[in-house]
N, C-alpha and C positions, 0 to 999 in steps of 0.2 A: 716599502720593501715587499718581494713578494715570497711567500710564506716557501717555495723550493725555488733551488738555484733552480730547476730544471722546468720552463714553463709549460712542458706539456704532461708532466707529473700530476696526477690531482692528491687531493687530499680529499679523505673522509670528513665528509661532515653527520652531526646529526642534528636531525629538526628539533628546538629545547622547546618550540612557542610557535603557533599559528594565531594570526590575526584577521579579520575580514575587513578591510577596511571598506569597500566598495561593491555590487553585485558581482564584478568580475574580478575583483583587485582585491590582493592578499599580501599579507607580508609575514616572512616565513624568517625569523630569528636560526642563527646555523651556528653550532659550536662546533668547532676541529675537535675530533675524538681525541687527538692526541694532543696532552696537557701542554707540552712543553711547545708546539707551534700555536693551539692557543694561545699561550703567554704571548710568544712573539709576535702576533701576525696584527700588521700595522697597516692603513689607507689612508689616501688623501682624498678630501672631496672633489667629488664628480669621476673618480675611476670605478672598475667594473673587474663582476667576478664572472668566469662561466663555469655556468651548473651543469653538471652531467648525469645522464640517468641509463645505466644500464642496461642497451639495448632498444634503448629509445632516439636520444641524442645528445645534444650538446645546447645551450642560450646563453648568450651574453647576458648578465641582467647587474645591470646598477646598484652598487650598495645605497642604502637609505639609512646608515646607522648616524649614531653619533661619533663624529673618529675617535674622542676621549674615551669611549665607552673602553673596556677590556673583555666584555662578556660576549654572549653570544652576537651575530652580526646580522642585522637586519638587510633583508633583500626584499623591496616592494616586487609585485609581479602582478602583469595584468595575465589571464589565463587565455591564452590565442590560440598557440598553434598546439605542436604536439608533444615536445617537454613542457611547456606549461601546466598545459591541460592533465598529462600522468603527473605533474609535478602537483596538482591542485589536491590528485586522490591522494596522496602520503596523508600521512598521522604525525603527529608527536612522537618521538623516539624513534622515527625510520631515519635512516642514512641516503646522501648519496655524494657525489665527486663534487670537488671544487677545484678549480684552477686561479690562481689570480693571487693578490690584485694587476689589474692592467689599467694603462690608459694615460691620457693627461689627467691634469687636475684644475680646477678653478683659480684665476690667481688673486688668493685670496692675500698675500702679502701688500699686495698695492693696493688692498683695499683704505691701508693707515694714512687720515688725515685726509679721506673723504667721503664724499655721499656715497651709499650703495644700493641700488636700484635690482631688486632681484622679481624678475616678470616669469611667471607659471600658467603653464596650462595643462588643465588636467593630469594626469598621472606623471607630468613632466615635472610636479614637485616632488615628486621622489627624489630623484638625483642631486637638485636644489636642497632638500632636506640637512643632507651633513655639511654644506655650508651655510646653511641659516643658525648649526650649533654653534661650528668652531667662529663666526663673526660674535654671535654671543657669546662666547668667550674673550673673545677681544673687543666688546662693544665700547672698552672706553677710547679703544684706538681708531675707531668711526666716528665721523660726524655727525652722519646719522645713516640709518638702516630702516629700508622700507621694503615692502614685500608686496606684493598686486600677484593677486591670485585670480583665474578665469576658471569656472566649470560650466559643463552645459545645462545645470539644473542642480538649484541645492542639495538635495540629496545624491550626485555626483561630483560633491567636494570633497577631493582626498586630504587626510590628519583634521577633517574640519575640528576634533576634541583639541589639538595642538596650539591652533591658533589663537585662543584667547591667552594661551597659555604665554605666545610668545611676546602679543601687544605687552603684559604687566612686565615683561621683560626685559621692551627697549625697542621692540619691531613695532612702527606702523603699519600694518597691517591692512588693506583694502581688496575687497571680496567683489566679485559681479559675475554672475551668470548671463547664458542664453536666452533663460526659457524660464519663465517665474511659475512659482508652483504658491498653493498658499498658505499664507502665512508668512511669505517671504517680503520683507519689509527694504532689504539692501540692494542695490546697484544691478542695471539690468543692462547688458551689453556685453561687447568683445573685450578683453583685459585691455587691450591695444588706448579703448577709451581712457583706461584709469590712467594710463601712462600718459597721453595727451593733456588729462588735467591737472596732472599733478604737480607742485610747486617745484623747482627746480632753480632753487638761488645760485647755484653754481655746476651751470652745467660741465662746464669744460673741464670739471674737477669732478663728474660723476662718472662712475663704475658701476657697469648694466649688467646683470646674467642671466640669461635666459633659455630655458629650456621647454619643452612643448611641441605640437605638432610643426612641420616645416613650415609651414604658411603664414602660424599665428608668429614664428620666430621674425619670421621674413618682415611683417609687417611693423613687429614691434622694434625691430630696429630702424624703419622707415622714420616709422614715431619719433624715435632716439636721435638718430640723425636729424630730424626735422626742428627739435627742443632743444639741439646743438650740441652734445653729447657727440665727443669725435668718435668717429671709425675705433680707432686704435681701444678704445674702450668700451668696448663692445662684445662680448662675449657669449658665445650660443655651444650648447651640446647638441651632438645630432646622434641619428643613428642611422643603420644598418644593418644588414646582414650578415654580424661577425662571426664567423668558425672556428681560426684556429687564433683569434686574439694577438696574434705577434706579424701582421703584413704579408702569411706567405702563401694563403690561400686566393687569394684576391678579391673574395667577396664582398668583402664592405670599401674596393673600392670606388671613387667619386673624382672622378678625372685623374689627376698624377700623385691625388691624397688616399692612403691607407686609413679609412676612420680608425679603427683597432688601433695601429699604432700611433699616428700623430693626433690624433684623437682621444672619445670625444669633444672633448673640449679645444675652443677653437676659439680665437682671436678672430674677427668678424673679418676682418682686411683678408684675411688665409685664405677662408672659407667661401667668401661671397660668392667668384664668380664660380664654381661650379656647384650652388644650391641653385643658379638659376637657368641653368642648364636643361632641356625636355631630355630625359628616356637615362639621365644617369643615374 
């Protein structure tokens, strides 16, 4: 649901918690000042809030909470442009706008009564995040639940404290980097690898998600496809340029698709032919 009928209403938020997770990547916890749309305000994984900053701008940014959570709402954020960047100087206790939740969601219902194949690259496990909780919440309705994570160098592994956390949990768990640093003793390659060797006793019964740069996605459904994993279960988040979140600005769109609204989340079959499209 989203927290005002009215979607270009924002709501105040304030910062409860800042976190660093990465040299440029931060994750900014946000509680509605107002009690009573705290209580209520509900998401599904893989949709998006945009943050507003008074005289600055507007970014869509991906929730990274737990959906079960009820407390304040975690938003990863890499620091780029120019709401980020004023968004990096805040403190704890400042406020600003939020709109949302928007978006599709992962379909994490079909996950029951099969494998699930969840591939990340870099800061693309944010978004992956809130469905790595709620499958652990329904881990006994999976068959099983693996996770292949890429960075480009261990010390740019984002939640890398999380993931031990999640193996003792029920998640296989498989790590590889670019570019080995040392001391680093695990898996040295593009994620695309882990995916290639990974066991897959029932392909045509696995459920893939993926989120990450466009290339690494692009590729790792090539993978997917290739280890027989149909089309139809194939799932990629993408992005864009969203501004006003509801289709009517035109920004984020990618041929005849609105990412904001039919988006991001995206059934591979949708999506395909215009990610391989030059200049959209």
């Amino acid at each position: 649901m989203t927290v005002s009928n009215n979607p270009w209403v924002h709501d105040t938020v304030r910062i409860a918690a800042i976190r660093q997770e990465l040299p440029d990547v931060w994750t900014y916890d946000l509680e509605l000042t107002d009690p009573r749309r705290q209580a209520e305000y509900r998401f599904e994984p893989g949709q998006f809030n945009m943050l507003y900053l008074p005289g600055v701008g507007e970014s869509a940014i991906s929730i990274s909470a737990n959906p079960a959570s009820r407390g304040p709402v975690a938003h990863t954020v890499r620091l780029a442009g120019n709401v980020t960047r004023t968004l990096g100087e805040l403190e704890v206790g400042e406020t600003l706008g939020l709109r949302g939740p928007f978006g599709s969601t992962w379909p994490l219902d079909a996950a029951a009564g099969r494998d699930v194949v969840l591939v990340a690259g870099g800061i693309g496990l944010a978004p992956l995040r809130p469905a790595i909780y709620e499958l652990l919440a329904r881990r006994g309705e999976v068959r099983s639940l693996t996770l292949l994570v890429g960075a480009r160098s261990p010390d740019l592994l984002l939640f890398a404290g999380e993931l031990e956390d999640w193996r003792h949990r029920g998640i296989h768990v498989e790590v590889t980097v670019d570019r080995v640093a040392e001391g680093w003793t695990g898996q040295v390659g593009v994620v695309t690898l882990l995916l290639a060797r990974l066991p897959l006793p029932h392909p045509a019964e696995t459920l893939l998600l993926t989120c990450g740069p466009e290339v690494m996605m692009r590729y790792t459904v090539q993978t997917a496809l290739q280890r027989g994993i149909p089309a139809e279960n194939l799932w990629v988040s993408t992005e864009r340029n969203m501004q006003c979140a509801i289709g009517l600005c035109g920004h984020c769109q990618l041929g005849p698709v609105f990412i904001c609204r039919e988006g991001p989340v995206f059934a591979w079959p949708r999506i395909a032919p215009w990610l391989f499209v030059e200049g959209l």
